[in-house]
C-alpha positions in Angstrom: 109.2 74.3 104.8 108.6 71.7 107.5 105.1 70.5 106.8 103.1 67.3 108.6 100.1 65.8 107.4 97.1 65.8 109.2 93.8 64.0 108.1 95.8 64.7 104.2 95.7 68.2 105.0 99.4 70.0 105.2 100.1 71.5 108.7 102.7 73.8 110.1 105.3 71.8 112.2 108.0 74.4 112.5 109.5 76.0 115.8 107.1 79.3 115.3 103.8 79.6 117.2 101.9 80.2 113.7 102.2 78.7 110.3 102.9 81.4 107.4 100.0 83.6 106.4 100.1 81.5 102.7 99.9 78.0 104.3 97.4 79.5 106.6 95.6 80.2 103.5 96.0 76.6 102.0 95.1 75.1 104.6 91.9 76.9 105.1 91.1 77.0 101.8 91.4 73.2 101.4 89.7 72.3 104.8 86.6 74.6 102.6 87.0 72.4 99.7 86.9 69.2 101.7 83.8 70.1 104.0 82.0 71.9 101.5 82.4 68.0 99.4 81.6 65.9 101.9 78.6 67.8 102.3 77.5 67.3 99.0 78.6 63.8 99.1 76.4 63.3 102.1 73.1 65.0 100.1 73.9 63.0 96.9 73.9 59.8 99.5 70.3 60.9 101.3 68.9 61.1 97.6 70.5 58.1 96.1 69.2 56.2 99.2 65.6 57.2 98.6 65.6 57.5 94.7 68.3 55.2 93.6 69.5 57.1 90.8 72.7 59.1 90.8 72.5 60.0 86.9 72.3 63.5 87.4 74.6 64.3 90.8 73.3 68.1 90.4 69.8 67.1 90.2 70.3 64.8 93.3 71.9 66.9 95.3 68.7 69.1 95.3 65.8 66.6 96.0 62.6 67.5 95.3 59.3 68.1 97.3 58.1 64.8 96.7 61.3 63.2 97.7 61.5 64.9 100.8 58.1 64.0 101.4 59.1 60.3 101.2 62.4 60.3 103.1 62.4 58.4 106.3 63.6 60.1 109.7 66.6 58.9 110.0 67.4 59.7 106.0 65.9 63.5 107.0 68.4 63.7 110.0 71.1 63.0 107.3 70.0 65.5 105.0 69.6 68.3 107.6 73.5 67.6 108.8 74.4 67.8 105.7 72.9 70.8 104.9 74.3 72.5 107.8 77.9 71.4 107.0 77.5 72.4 103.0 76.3 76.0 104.8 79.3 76.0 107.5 81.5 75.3 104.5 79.8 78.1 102.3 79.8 81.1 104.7 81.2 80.4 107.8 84.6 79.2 106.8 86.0 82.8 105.2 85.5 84.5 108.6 87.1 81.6 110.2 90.3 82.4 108.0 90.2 85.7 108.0 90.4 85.3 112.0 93.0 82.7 111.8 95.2 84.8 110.0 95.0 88.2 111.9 96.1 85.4 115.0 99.5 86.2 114.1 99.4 89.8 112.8 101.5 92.6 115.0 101.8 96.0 115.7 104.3 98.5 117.3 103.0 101.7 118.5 105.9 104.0 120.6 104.4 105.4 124.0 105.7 107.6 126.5 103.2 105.7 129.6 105.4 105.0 132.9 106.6 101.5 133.5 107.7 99.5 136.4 108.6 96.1 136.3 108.7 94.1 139.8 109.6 90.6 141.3 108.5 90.3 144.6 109.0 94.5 145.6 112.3 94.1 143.3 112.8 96.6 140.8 113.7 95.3 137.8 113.0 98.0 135.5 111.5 101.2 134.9 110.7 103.1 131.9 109.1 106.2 130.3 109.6 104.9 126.9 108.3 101.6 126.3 107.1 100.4 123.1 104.3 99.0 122.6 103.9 95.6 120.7 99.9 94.7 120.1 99.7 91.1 118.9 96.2 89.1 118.4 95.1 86.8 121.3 98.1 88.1 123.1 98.4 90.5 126.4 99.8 93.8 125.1 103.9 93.4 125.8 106.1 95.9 127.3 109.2 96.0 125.2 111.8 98.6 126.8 115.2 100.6 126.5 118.0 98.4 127.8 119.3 101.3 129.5 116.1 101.3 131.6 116.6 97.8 133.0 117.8 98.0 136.1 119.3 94.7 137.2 122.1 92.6 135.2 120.3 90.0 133.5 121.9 86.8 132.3 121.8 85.8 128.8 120.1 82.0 128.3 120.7 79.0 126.2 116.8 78.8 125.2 115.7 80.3 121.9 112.1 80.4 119.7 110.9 81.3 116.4 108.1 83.2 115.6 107.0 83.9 111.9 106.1 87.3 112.5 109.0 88.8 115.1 112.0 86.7 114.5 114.4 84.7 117.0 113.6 85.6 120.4 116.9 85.3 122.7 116.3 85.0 126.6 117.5 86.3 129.7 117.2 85.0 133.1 117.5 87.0 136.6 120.6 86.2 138.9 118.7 84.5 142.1 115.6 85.0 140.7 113.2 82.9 137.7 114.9 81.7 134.3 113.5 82.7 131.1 111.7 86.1 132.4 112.8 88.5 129.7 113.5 88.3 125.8 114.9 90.4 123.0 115.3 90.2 119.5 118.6 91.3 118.1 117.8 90.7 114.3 114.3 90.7 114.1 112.2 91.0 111.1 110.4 93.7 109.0 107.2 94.1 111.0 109.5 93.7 114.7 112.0 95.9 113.7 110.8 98.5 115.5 111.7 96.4 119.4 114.8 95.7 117.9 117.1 95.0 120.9 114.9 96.3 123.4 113.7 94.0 126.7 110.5 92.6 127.2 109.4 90.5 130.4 106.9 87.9 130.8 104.3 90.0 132.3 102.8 86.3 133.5 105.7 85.7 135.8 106.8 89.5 136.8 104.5 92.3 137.9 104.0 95.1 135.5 102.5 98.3 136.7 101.3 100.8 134.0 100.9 104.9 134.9 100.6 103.5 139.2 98.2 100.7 137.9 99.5 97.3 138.8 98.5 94.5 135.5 96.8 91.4 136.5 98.9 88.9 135.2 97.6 87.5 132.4 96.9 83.3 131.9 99.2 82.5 128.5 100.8 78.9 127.5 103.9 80.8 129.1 102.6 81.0 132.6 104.2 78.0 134.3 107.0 77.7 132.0 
């Protein structure tokens, strides 16, 4: 698994968009650990500063009344960062997992809406039988019959990996932009339903759903 370290943390340095939902996990769950710490490392600090006594780190880490009473401004500002990062690390880091792992989740949902695809008034496809691929943070993409395509596209040299779909292979238009449609011809469990089917970059092509033309939507992929 081709892991980098960041800050000692592992991080996803593969070709795919999104690390796997299990080092997704990891790395959460260790980013917790760590701010959750240094939070109590930073109360412990506020209270050894005022009492000078670190005995008891439990007992330090929940200073009294009268300690508080006694603490300086700038040792109170330290105490009420802390506090907010030991509560950041308590309650808000969960949701931020659960939301960085649903970033990658997909589903494919079979429709019978009518598509056109268009490059500058050029048809370049058109479809009553598109599926449907719903992916988190994404545009909604097109995927369609290869039968419905109706210009010869030209298979490319340029490839990517996603964790969740597969290997994308690309097609580029004759006279016309390079990259602007994929496929996947092997791709996995959760993709297997777009199997071989076309999808264009609805950022660089004009999709128009039931007469309704898409505004193209602004993706990494847009001036690509």
């Amino acid at each position: 698994m081709p892991l980098r370290s960041v800050g000692g943390t592992p991080a996803w340095s593969g070709p795919t968009r999104h690390p796997p939902k299990a080092l997704s996990i990891a790395i959460a769950e260790d980013y917790a650990a760590q701010l959750v710490w240094r939070s109590h490392a930073a109360i412990a600090e506020v209270v050894e500063t005022e009492e000078g006594d670190m005995d008891n780190p439990i007992h330090a880490a929940q200073p009294n009344r009268a300690t508080i009473a006694g603490m300086t401004p700038r040792v109170l500002r330290k105490l009420a960062i802390a506090t907010v990062l030991l509560v950041v690390g308590l309650y808000f880091i969960p949701i931020i997992t659960i939301i960085w792992l649903a970033a990658g989740l997909i589903d494919v949902l079979r429709s019978s809406r009518h598509v056109r695809v268009e490059l500058d008034g050029r048809l370049l496809a058109e479809s009553t039988r598109p599926m449907l691929l719903f992916e988190t943070l994404l545009p909604v993409r097109f995927y369609l019959p290869r039968d419905d395509v109706q210009v010869r596209l030209e298979p490319s040299d340029t490839a990517t990996y996603c964790a969740y779909k597969g290997r994308a292979s690309y097609y580029s238009v004759p006279d016309g932009p390079r990259d602007v449609a994929w496929t996947y011809h092997d791709p996995l469990h959760d993709a297997e339903p777009v199997r071989d089917r076309i999808c264009f970059f609805d950022e660089r092509v004009d999709v128009i759903v039931d007469g309704v033309h898409r505004e193209r939507p602004i993706t990494p992929w847009v001036d690509e």
